[in-house]
N, C-alpha and C positions, 0 to 999 in steps of 0.2 A: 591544444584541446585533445581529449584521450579519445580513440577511436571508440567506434558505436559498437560494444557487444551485446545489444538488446536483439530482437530477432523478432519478425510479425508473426511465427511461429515456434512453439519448442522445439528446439535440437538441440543437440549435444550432448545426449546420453539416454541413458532408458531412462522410461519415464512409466510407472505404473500406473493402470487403468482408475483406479481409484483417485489420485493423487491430478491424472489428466483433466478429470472431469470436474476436479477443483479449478484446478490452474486455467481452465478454456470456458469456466460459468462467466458465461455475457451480463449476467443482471448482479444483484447486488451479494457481496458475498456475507452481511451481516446477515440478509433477508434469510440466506441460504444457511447458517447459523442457526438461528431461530429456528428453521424446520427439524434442524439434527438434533435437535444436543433441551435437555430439559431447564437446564438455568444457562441464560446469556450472560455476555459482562463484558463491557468495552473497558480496561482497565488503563488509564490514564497513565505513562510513563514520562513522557517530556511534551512542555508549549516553550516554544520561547526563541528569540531571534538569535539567525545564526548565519551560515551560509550555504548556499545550494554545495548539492554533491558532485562531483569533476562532472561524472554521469549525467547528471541531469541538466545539467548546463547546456548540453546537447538538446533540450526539450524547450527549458525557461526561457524565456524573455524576456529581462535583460537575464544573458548567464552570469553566475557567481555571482550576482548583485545582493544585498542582505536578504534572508527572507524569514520568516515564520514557522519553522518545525513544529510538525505535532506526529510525536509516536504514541501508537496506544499498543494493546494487547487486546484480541479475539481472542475469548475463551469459552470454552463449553465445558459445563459441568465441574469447571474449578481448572480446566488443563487450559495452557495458552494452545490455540493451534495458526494463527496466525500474528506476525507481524506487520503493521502497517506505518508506512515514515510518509509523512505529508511534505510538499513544499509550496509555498503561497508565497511569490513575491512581494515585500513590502513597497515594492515603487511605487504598484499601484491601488487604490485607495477605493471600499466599496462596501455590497453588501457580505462579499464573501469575507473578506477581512474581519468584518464585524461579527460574522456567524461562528467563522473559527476560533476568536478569540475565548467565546460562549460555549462552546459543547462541552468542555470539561470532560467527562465520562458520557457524552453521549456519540452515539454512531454518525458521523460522516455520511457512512455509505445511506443512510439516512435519507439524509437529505440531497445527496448527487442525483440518487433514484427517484426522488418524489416530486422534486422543485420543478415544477415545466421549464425552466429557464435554462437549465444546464446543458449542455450537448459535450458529449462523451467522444476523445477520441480513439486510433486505433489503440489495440491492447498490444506493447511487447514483451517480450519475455526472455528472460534467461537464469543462467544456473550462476547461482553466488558461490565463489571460493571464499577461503580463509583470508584470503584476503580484504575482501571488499567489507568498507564496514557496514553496512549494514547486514550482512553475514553475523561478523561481530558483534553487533547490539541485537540478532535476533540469538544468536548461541546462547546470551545471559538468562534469556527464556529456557533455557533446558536443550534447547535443539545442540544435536549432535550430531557427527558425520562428514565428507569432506565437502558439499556443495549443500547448497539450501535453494529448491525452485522459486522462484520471483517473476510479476509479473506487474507493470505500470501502465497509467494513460494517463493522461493530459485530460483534463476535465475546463469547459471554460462557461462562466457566466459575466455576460457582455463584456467590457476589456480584461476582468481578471481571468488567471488561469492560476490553475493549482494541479501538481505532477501527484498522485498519489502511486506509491509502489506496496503490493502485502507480499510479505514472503512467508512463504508457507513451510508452517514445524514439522514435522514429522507427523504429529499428534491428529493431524486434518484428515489423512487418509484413513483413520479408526471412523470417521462420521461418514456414512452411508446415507444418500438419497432414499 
């Protein structure tokens, strides 16, 4: 198994003020969207079974067991400024499976934040290289440069769990509270 370079804090590099106060929002980050930016848009890029990331293996339960991808695109005003990769084991069998199958183009962050049922765990965080793919499938958004800041939790409603990770474009730090 690959060792854990998530961290319950950002380190490993400067990290601008702007960009911080993205990466450390406790509450929802589509809600947090909606206040910035005049047109929203969850733009739909992949659903469909596959298998968890070395990464998260570290999180799920069962690891690398089949699961459920969903990436979309957080966009404001036409520009992606977040990427978000979902993983929802298929072992187990619920309401959440059914809800994610159904959002199509709707937000997640949604319904994590609204559902009483949910309970949110801690947030980690770290700096994505060129390497890691999800780096990768966020650079096809436009992101450019040699790290991209990322940040997951563990989200659970009664047996399921779903690891959701957003990695943030460059484009995020232009939206201002």
């Amino acid at each position: 198994m690959p060792p854990n370079k998530w961290r319950v804090r950002p380190t490993g590099g400067p990290l601008d003020a702007d960009l911080a106060s993205w990466l450390t929002e406790p509450g929802s980050l589509t809600a947090r969207c909606l206040r910035n930016c005049r047109q929203f848009r969850v733009r739909l890029l992949r659903y469909e079974k596959g298998r968890a990331l070395a990464d998260e293996g570290l999180r799920l339960k069962p690891s690398r067991a089949p699961a459920w991808i969903r990436e979309v695109a957080l966009e404001c005003d036409g520009v992606p400024v977040i990427f978000a990769h979902t993983t929802l084991s298929t072992a187990s069998h619920g309401r959440l499976s059914r809800w994610l199958a159904r959002l199509g183009s709707n937000s997640l962050g949604s319904l994590l934040f609204t559902h009483p049922g949910f309970q949110r765990g801690a947030i980690e965080f770290r700096r994505l290289d060129r390497r890691h793919p999800l780096y990768q499938r966020a650079a096809a958004l436009g992101a450019t440069g040699d790290t991209l800041w990322a940040r997951r939790s563990l989200h659970r409603l009664g047996v399921q769990q779903v690891l959701v990770t957003e990695v943030f474009l460059p484009a995020v730090a232009s939206l201002r509270c």
